[in-house]
DRENZA-312687 format. One line per 3 residues: number of its first residue (from 1); for each residue y, z, x of C-alpha. Coordinates in nm, 3 decimals. Layout:
<pts>
NUM> Y Z X; ...
</pts>
This chain:
<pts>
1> -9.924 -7.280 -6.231; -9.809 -7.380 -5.912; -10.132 -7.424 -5.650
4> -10.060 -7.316 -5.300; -10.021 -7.585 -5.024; -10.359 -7.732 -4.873
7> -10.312 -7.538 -4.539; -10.189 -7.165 -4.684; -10.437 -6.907 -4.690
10> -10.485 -6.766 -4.996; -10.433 -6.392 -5.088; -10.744 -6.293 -4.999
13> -10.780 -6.482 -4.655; -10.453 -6.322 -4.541; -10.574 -5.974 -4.575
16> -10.905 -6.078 -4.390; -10.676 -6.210 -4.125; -10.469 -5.934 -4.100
19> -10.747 -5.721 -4.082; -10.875 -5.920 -3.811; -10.562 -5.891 -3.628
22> -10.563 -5.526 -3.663; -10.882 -5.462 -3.503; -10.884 -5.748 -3.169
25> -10.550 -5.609 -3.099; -10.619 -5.213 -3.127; -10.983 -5.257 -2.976
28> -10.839 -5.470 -2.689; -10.572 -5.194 -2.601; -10.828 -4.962 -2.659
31> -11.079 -5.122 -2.424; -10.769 -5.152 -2.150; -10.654 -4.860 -2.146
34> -11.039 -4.707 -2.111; -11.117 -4.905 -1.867; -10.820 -4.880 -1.628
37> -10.861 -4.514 -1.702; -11.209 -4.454 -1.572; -11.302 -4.749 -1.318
40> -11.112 -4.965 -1.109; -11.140 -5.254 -1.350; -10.902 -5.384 -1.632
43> -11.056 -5.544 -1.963; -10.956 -5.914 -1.825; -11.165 -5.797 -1.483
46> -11.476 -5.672 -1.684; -11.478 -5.999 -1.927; -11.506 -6.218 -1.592
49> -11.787 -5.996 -1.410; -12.023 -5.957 -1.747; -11.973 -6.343 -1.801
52> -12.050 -6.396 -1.433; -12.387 -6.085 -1.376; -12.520 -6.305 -1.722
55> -12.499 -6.627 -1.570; -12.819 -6.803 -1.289; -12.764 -6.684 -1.013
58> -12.460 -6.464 -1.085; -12.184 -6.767 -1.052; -12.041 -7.032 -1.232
61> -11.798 -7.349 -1.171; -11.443 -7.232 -1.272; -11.405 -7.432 -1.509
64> -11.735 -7.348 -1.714; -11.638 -6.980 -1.703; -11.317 -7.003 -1.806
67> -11.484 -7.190 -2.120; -11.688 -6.883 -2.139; -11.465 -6.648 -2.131
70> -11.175 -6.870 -2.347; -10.900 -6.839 -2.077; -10.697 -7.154 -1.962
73> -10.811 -7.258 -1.587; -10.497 -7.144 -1.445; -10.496 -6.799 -1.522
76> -10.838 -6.742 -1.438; -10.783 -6.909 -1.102; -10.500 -6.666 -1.049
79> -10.718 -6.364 -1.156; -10.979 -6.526 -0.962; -10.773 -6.447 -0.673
82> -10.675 -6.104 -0.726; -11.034 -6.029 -0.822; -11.171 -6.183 -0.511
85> -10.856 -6.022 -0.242; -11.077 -5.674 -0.403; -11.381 -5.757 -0.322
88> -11.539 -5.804 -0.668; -11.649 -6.231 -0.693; -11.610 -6.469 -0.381
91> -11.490 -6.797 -0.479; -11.705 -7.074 -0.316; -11.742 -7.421 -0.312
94> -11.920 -7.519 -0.573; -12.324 -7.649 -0.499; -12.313 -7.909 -0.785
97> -12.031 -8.058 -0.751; -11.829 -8.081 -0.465; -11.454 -8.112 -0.625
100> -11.549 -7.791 -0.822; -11.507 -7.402 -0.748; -11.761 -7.149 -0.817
103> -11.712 -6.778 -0.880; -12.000 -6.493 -0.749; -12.021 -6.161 -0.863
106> -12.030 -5.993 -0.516; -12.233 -5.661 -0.473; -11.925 -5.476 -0.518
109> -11.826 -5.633 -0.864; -12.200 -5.594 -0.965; -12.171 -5.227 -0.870
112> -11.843 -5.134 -1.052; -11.932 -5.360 -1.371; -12.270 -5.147 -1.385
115> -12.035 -4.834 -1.310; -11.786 -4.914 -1.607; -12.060 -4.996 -1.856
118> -12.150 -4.693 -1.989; -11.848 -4.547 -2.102; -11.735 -4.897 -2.182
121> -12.036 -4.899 -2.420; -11.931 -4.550 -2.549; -11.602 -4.655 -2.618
124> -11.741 -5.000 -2.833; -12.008 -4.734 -3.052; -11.701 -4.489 -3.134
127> -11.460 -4.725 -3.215; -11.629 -5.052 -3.376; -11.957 -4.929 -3.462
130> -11.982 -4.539 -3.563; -11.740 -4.657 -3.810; -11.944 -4.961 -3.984
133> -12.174 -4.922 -4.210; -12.519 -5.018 -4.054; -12.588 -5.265 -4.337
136> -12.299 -5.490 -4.244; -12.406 -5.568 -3.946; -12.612 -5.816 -3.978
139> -12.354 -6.029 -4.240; -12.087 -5.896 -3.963; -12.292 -6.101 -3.704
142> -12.349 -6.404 -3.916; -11.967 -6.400 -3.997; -11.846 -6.365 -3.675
145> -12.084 -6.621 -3.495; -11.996 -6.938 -3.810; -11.642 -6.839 -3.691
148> -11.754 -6.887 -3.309; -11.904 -7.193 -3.430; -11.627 -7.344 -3.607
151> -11.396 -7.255 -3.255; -11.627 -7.492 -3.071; -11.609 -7.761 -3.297
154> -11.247 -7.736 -3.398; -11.105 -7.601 -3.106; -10.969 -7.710 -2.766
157> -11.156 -7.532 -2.522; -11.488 -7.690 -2.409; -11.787 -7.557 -2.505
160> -11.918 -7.263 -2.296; -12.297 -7.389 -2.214; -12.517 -7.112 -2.315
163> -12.458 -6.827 -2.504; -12.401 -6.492 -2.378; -12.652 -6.239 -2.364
166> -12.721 -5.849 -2.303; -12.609 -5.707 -2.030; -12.854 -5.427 -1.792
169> -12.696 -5.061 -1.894; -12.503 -5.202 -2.210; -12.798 -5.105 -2.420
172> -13.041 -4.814 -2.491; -13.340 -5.001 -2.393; -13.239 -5.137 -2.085
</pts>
């Protein structure tokens, strides 16, 4: 019997891709469309503040947070700017490094990231986690961070520093 090429995923693989697919894609419309719907912030806005209200001191060089975050320089820069013209980061130069950017979470994107969380959190329990069996959670964890894992070693993107954390208001004990 013929063995599949080297690179092909194998039956199996393709419908844990697939899978895969089908969930990133539905959650992130999902999360969009929530969002946009009950705050002034779009899914692409929130991912920037939450990086940026877990980082010291609330700001980070450019370039580090678009590692964070997994978006090419360029189009964070240009959401950068359409973030800032609102009021939500200032973009500043940078205290480490003088060639360098940094982004702030001003009091105003502080105030409407704490504003979106809780429905935002709502949203992530009814869709992703009302739906999971408790008991795969933690082998849903492990999976998911040896995939993050492999991404940083394998992938293009420079590492992101540290990891991110919680988030004040995303959780029930906060």
């Amino acid at each position: 019997m013929d063995q599949p090429p080297r690179d092909a995923l194998t039956a199996e693989q393709q419908e844990v891709w697939f899978a895969w697919m089908r969930v990133a894609l539905r959650m992130t419309y999902e999360m969009n469309r929530q969002l946009q719907a009950d705050s002034p912030l779009s899914l692409p806005d929130y991912h920037v503040l939450n990086a940026l209200a877990d980082s010291p001191g609330e700001r980070l060089q450019v370039g580090a947070l678009a590692a964070r975050i997994g978006w090419e320089r360029s189009r964070l820069s240009h959401h950068l700017q359409r973030m800032s013209g609102r009021g939500l980061v200032a973009r500043t130069a940078s205290g480490s490094d003088r060639r360098a950017t940094d982004a702030t979470l001003t009091d105003a994107g502080r105030s409407a990231l704490l504003a979106a969380t809780p429905d935002h959190a709502r949203l992530v329990r009814t869709l992703f986690f009302d739906g999971l069996d408790p008991a795969l959670l933690a082998p849903l964890r492990t999976a998911l961070e040896q995939v993050h894992a492999q991404l940083l070693a394998e992938g293009t993107l420079p590492s992101p520093g540290a990891p991110q954390h919680r988030l004040a208001g995303l959780g029930d004990g906060d």
